[in-house]
C-alpha positions in Angstrom: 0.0 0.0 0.0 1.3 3.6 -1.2 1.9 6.0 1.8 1.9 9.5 1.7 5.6 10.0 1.1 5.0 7.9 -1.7 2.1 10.1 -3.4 4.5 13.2 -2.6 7.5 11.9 -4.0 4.8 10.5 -7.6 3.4 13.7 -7.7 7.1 15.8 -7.3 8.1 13.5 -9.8 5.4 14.3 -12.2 5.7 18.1 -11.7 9.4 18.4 -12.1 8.1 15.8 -15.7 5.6 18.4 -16.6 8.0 21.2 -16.4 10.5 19.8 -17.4 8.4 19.2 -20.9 6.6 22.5 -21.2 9.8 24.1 -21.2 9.9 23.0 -24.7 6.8 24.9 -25.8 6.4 27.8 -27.4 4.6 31.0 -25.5 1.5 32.2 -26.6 2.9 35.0 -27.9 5.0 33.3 -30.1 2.9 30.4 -31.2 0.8 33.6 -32.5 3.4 35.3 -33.8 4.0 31.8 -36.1 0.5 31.4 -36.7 0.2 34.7 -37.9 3.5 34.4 -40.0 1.8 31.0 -41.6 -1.7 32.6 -42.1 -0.1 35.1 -44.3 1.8 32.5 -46.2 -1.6 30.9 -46.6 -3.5 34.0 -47.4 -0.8 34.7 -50.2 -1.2 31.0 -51.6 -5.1 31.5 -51.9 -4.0 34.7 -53.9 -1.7 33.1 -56.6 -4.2 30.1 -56.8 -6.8 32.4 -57.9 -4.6 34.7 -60.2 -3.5 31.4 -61.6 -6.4 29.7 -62.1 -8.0 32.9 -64.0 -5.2 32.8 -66.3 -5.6 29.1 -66.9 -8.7 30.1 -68.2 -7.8 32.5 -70.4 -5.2 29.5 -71.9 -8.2 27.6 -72.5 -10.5 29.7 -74.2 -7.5 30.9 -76.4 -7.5 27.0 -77.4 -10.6 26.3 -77.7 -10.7 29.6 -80.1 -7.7 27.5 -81.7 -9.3 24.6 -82.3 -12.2 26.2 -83.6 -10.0 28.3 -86.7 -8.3 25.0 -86.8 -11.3 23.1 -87.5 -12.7 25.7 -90.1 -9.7 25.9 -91.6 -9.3 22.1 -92.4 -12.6 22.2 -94.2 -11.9 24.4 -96.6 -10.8 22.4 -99.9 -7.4 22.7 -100.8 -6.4 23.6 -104.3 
């Protein structure tokens, strides 16, 4: 059976753990400071995705208008 020196000496044990560990963590202020640093990096992605995907589109439609010429163009009779 556990006595109380023993539940002192588990639960200094676990403290000087605990502390021991968080020490390692970041504060709040700058896990913020790195979440804010990443949410820009994020925001800035979303950006150039959109700008990218709009001029994608534009390279499409120029193709398609392409392929369209193209196509008329092949069913004119050659001399």
């Amino acid at each position: 059976m556990l006595t109380q020196k023993d539940f002192d000496e588990i639960e200094r044990l676990i403290k000087n753990t605990v502390r021991e560990e968080i020490k390692h963590l970041p504060t709040k202020d700058e896990f913020y400071a790195k979440m804010d640093e990443l949410m820009g990096e994020v925001q800035t992605m979303r950006e150039e995705q959109t700008l990218i995907a709009g001029t994608l589109s534009e390279h499409t439609d120029k193709l398609e208008n392409h392929k369209t010429r193209i196509t008329k163009l092949e069913e004119i009779p050659s001399l």
